[in-house]
C-alpha positions in Angstrom: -5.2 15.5 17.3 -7.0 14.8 14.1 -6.1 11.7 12.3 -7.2 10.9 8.8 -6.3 7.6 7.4 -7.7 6.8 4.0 -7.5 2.8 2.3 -8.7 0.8 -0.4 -6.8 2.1 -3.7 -4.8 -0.2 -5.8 -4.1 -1.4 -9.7 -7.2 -2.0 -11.6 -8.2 -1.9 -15.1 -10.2 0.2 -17.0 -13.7 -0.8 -16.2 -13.5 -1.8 -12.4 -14.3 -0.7 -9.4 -12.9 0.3 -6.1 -14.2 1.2 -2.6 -11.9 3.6 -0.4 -12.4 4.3 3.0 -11.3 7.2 4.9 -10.9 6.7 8.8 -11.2 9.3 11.2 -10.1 9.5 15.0 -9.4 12.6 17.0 -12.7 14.3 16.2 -16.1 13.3 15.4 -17.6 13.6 12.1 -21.7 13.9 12.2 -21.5 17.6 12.1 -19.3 18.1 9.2 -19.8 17.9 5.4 -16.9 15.5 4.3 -15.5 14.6 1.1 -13.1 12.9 -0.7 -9.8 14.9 -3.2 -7.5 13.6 -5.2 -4.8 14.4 -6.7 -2.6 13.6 -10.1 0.9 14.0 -11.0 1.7 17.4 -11.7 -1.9 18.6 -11.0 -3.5 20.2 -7.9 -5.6 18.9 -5.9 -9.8 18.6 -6.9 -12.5 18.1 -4.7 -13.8 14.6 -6.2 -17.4 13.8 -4.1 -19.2 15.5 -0.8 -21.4 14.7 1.6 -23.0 16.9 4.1 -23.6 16.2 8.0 -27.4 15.4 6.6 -26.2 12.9 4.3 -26.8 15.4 1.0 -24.5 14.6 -1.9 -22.7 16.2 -4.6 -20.2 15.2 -7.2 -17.7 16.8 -9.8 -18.9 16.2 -13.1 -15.9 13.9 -14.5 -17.3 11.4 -11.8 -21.0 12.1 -11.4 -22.8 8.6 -12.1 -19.8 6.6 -11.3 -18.6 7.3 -8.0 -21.2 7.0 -4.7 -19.7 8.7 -1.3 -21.2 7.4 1.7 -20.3 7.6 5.2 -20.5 5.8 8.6 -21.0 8.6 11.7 -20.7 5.9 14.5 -17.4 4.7 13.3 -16.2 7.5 11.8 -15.3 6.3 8.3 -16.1 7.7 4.6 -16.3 6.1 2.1 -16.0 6.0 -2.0 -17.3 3.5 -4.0 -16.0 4.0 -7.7 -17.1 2.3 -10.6 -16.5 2.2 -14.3 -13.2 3.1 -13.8 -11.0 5.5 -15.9 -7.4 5.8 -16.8 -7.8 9.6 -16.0 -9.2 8.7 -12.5 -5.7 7.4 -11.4 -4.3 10.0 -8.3 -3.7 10.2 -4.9 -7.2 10.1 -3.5 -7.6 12.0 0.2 -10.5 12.4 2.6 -11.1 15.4 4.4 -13.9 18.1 5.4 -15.2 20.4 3.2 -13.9 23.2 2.7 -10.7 21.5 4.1 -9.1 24.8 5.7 -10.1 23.8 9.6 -8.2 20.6 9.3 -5.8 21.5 6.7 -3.1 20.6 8.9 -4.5 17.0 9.6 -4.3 15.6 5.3 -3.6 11.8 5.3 -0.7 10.0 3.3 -4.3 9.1 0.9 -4.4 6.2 -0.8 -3.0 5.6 -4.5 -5.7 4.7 -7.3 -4.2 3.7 -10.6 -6.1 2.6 -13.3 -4.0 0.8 -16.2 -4.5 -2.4 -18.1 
């Protein structure tokens, strides 16, 4: 059974930085593109940041420049360094592969961003 378990969110204030980590067990992860969603109040769920089994990255525009996605093959962890922080950036955010449709059942709790002064 796939297990995603994402960390790292919390309060900060406009301007600061975070660094989330999504932790994966049940599967490995070199072969995969992974990414990181999130997910607002009342809005559904965007595909934030990517990174493909060769290590390739892409990022939606509202967080191009700001955000890095990284990942760790031999422990099985993504990660999301975000900077510059926005109020608009507070969400729910969620790791998973990309597209997410083979492990759509397996979506973590996430972890809860909010950025407020």
């Amino acid at each position: 059974q796939v297990q995603l378990v994402e960390s790292g969110g919390g309060l900060v204030q406009p301007g600061g930085s975070l660094r989330l980590s999504c932790a994966v067990s049940g599967s490995i992860i070199s072969i995969y593109a992974m990414g990181w969603y999130r997910q607002a109040p009342g809005k559904q769920r965007e595909l934030v940041a990517t990174i493909t089994s060769s290590r390739h990255t892409n990022y939606a525009d509202f967080v191009k420049g700001r955000f890095t996605i990284s990942r760790d093959n031999a422990k099985r962890t993504v990660y999301l360094q975000m900077n510059s922080l926005k109020p608009e950036d507070t969400a729910v955010y969620s790791c998973n592969r990309v597209p997410s449709n083979p492990w759509d059942d397996y979506w973590g709790q996430g972890t809860q961003v909010t950025v407020s002064s």
